[in-house]
N, C-alpha and C positions, 0 to 999 in steps of 0.2 A: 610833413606832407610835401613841403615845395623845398625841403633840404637841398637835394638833389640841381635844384634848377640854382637857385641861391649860390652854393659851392662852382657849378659850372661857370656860372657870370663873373664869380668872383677871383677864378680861376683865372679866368680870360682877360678881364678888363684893369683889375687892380692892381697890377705888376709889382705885386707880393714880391720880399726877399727870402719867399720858403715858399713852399709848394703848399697845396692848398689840404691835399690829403693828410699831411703833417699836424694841421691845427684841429682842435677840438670844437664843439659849439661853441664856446667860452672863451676861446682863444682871444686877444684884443687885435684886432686886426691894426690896426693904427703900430703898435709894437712891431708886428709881421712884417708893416711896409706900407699902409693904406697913407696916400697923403688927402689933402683936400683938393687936388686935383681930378686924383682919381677917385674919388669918392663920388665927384658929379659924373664922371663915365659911367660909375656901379647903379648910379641912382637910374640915368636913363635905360639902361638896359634893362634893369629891374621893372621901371616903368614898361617898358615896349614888352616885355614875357609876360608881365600880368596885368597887364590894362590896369594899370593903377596909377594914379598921379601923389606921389610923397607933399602930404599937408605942410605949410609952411611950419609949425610948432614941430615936424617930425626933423626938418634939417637942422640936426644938430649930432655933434660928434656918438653923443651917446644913443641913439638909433642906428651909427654906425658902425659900433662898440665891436659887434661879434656877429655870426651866424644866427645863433640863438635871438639879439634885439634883432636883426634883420627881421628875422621869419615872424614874430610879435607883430612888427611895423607891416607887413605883409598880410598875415592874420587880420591885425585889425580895420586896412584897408577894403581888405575883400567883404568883410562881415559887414562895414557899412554898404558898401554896393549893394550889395545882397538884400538890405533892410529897406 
């Protein structure tokens, strides 16, 4: 559902050494080129498109694994707002 927005940010901020259309949901982005630099750019951006703020247990490599943990970590942000 927020694929689309996910891939755009990711496209933009994480100056990937592949292009982003290239990777799969599964892809490990860290492999791709994600460091822990730009991992805090991805996170803010992510935050300001969906009003979310990433829980301190969520900052960790593995929420920033792939596409797929993205949209999970994204998912389960919105669902507590929501509740």
């Amino acid at each position: 559902m927020h694929e689309k927005t996910v891939r755009e940010i990711l496209g933009e901020y994480s100056k990937l050494a592949v292009e982003m259309d290239t990777l799969s949901n599964d892809s490990d982005l860290y492999d791709a080129g994600l460091t822990s630099l730009t991992t805090v750019t991805v996170m803010l951006a992510l935050e300001d498109a969906f009003d979310i703020e990433f829980e301190d247990h969520m900052l960790t490599r593995a929420t920033f694994h792939s596409v797929n943990t993205l949209l999970a970590a994204i998912d389960e942000l919105l669902a507590a707002q929501a509740a």
